[in-house]
C-alpha positions as CSV (number, residue, x, y, z in Angstrom):
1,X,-22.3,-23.1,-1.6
2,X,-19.9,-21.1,0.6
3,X,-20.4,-23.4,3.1
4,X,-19.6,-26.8,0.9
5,X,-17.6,-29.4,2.1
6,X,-15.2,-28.6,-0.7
7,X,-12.8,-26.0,-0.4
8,X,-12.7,-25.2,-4.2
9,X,-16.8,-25.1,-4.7
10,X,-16.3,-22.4,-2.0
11,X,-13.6,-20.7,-3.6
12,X,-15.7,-20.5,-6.9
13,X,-19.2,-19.6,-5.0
14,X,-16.9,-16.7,-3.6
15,X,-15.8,-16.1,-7.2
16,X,-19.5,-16.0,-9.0
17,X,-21.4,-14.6,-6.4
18,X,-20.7,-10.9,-7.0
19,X,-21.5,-11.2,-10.7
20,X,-25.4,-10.7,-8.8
21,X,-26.6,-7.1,-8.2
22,X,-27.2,-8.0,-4.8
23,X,-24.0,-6.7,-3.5
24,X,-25.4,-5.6,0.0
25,X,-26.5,-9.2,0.9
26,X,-23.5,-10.7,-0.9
27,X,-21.0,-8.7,1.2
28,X,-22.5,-10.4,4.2
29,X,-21.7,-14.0,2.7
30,X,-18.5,-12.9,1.5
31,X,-16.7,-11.2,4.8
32,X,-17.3,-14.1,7.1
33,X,-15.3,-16.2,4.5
34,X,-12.6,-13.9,4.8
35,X,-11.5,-16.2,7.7
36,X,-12.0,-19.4,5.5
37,X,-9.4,-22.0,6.4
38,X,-8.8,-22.1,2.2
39,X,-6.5,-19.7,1.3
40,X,-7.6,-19.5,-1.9
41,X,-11.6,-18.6,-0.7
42,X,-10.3,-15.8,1.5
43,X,-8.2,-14.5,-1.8
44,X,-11.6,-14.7,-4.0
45,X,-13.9,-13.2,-1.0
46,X,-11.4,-10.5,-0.9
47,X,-11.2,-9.7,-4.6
48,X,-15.2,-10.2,-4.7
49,X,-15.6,-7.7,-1.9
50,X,-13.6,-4.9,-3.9
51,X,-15.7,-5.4,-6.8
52,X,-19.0,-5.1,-4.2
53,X,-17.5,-1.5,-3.8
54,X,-19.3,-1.2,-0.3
55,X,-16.8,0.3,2.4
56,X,-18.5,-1.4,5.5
57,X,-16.0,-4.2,4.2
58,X,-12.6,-2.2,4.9
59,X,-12.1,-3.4,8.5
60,X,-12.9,-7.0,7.2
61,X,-10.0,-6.4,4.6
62,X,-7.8,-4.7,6.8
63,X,-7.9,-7.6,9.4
64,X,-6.9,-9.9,6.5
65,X,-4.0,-8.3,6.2
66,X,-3.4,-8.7,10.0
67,X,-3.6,-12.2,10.1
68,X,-1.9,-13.0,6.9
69,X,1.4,-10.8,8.6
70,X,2.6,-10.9,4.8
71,X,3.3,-14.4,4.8
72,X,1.0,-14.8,1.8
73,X,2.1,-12.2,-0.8
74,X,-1.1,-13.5,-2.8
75,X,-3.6,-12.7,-0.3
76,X,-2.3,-9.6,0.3
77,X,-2.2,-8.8,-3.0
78,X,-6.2,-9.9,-2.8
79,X,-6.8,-7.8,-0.3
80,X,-5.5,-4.9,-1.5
81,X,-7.4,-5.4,-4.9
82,X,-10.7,-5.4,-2.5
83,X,-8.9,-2.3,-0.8
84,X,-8.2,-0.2,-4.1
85,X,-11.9,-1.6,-5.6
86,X,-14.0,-0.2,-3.1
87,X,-11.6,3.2,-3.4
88,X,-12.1,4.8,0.2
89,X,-9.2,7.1,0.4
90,X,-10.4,8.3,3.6
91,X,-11.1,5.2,5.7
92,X,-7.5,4.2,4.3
93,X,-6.1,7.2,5.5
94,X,-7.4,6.5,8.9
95,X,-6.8,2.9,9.3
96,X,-3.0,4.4,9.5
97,X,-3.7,6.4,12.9
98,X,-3.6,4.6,16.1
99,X,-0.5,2.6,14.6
100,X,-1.3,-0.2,13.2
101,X,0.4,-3.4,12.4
102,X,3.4,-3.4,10.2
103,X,1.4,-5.6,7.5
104,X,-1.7,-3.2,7.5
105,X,0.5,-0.5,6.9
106,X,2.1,-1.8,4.0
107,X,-1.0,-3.0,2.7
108,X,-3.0,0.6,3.0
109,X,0.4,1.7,1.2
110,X,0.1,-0.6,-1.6
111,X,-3.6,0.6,-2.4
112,X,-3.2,4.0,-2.2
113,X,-0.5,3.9,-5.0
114,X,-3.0,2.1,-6.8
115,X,-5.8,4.8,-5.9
116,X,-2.6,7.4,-7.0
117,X,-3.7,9.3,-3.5
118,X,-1.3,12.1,-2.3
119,X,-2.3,10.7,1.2
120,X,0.1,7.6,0.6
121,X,2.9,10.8,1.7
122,X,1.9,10.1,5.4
123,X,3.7,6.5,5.2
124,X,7.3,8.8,4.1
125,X,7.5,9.0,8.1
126,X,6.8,5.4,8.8
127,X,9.4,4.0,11.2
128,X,10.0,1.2,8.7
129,X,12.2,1.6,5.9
130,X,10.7,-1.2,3.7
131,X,7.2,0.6,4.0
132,X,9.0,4.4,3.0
133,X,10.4,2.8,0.2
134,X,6.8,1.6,-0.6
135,X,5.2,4.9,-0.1
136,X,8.4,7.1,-2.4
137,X,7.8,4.1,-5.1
138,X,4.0,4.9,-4.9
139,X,4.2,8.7,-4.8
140,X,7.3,9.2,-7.9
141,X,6.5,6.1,-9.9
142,X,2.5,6.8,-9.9
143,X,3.6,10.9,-10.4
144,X,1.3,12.0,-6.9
145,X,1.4,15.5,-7.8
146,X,0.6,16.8,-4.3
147,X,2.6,14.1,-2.5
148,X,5.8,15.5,-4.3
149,X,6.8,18.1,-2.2
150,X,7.2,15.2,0.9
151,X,8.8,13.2,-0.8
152,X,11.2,16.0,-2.4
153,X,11.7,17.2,1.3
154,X,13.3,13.6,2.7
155,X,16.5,15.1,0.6
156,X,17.1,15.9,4.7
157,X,16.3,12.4,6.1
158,X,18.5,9.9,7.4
159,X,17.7,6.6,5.7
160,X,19.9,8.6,2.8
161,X,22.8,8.5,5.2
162,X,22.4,5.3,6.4
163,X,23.4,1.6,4.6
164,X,20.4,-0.3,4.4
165,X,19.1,-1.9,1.1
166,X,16.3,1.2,0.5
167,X,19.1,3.3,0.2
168,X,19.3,3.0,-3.2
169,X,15.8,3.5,-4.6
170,X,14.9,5.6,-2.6
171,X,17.3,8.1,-2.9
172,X,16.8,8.1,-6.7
173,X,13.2,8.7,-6.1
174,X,14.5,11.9,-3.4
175,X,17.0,13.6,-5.9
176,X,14.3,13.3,-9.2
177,X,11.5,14.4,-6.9
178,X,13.6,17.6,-5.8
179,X,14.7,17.6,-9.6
180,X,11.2,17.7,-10.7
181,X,10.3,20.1,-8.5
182,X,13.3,22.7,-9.6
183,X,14.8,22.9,-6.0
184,X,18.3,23.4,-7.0
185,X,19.4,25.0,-3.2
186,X,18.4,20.9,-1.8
187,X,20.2,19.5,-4.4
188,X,23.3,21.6,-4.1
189,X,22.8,20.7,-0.4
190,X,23.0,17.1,-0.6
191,X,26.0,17.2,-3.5
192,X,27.8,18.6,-0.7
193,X,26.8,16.6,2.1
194,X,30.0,14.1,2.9
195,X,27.9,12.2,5.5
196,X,25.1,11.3,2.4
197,X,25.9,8.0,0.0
198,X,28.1,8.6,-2.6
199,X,25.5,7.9,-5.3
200,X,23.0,10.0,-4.0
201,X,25.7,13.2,-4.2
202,X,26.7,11.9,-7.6
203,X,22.9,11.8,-8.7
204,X,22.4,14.9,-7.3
205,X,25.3,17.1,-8.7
């Protein structure tokens, strides 16, 4: 049924099929539909795959992500659902070298929050503010005990002297990290820093 005429039969045969144990055999169904021209198919392959578990599925997931360049915030929400169900910290980790797209990146972001893996710190770096934001939100709202000390150390980074609209939440997410952490000498640092936002001094103090 995943290759019916009708888009929702395929969406549902997507849907069902993982409630079989076959989950080796069903993965092979459910990645070529990944590329269905239903957008709601490739959301239920890609939440099927995650409950499969099986990680020969990442790159399949990961090139989802690609081609759906965040247009579709509910596939990529799908997608990393498959992500965060099969739970591969390690391949995640790795789909970051070689630098990917700006999508996948977010994406691998988004699931290691959800995984609560101190290796979503490598994305505090990233050249895109939007995804940093991401990684501080996943790292002091998730409470990523080793990932802490990264994020506690941006105290010296620019984005919290520059106007942008991260600045904000992520330099609340800077100063309570380095509060946490008992690092008065950082915060003392940034109360006194006149080239830092005026918040951020005010929170820090």
């Amino acid at each position: 049924l995943l290759a019916d005429d009708d888009a929702e039969v395929r969406a549902q045969a997507a849907r069902v099929l993982v409630d079989f144990p076959h989950h080796a055999a069903t993965e092979q169904r459910l990645v070529p539909a990944l590329a269905d021209a239903s957008p709601r198919v490739r959301m239920y392959s890609a939440l099927s795959l995650g409950r499969c578990g099986r990680g020969q599925s990442i790159p399949a997931l990961l090139e989802l992500l690609e081609q759906n360049d965040d247009r579709d915030p509910t596939l990529r929400h799908a997608a990393v659902v498959g992500l965060t169900g099969i739970g591969d910290a390690n391949a995640l980790g790795a789909a970051l070298d070689g630098d990917p797209p700006r999508a996948v990146r977010l994406g691998v972001a988004l699931a290691l929050r959800r995984l609560k893996h101190p290796t979503v710190a490598r994305l505090l770096t990233d050249d895109d503010p939007h995804i940093v934001l991401s990684a501080a939100r996943a790292v002091h709202d998730e409470s990523i005990d080793e990932a802490m000390p990264a994020l506690a150390a941006m105290v010296d980074s620019d984005l919290l002297r520059t106007a942008s609209d991260v600045l904000d939440p992520l330099a609340r997410r800077v100063v309570n990290a380095n509060y946490r952490l008992g690092n008065p000498a950082a915060l003392i640092n940034l109360a006194a820093d006149q080239q830092a936002a005026e918040f951020a001094r005010t929170d820090a103090l």
